[in-house]
C-alpha positions, 0 to 999 in steps of 0.5 A: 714083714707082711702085715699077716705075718706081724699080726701072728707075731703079735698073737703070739705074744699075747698068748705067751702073756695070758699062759704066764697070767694063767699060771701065776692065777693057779698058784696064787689060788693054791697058796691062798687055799693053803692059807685058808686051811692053815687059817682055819687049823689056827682057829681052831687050836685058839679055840682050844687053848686055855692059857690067856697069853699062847690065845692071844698070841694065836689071835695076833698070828690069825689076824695077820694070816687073815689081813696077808689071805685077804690081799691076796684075794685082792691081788688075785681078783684085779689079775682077773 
């Protein structure tokens, strides 16, 4: 092959590779907004409860979706 013709090949590829990139980025970014609002319905219902033991059951259960939504920004970032 001319080297006009592996050079296109090779253009191709990384096409391929920054549209698979691209998409696994956008779902990322919807399940990390899908986090953050279910973060936030968490919060609020922990503000509300009055029972000690469904709050800090609720506490324990925000802090865990906070610490996996804070890895996935980082994930996502270092996609960048």
């Amino acid at each position: 092959m001319k080297r006009k013709k592996l050079l296109h090949k090779l253009a191709d590829y990384l096409n391929l590779d920054q549209r698979t990139l691209k998409t696994k980025r956008e779902k990322m970014k919807l399940i990390l907004k899908q986090l953050r609002d279910k973060e936030r319905k968490l919060q609020l219902r922990s503000e509300h409860e009055k029972d000690e033991t469904k709050k800090s059951r609720l506490a324990k259960e925000l802090d865990i979706l906070r610490a996996q939504r804070l890895k996935g920004i980082s994930a996502l970032k270092e996609l960048k």
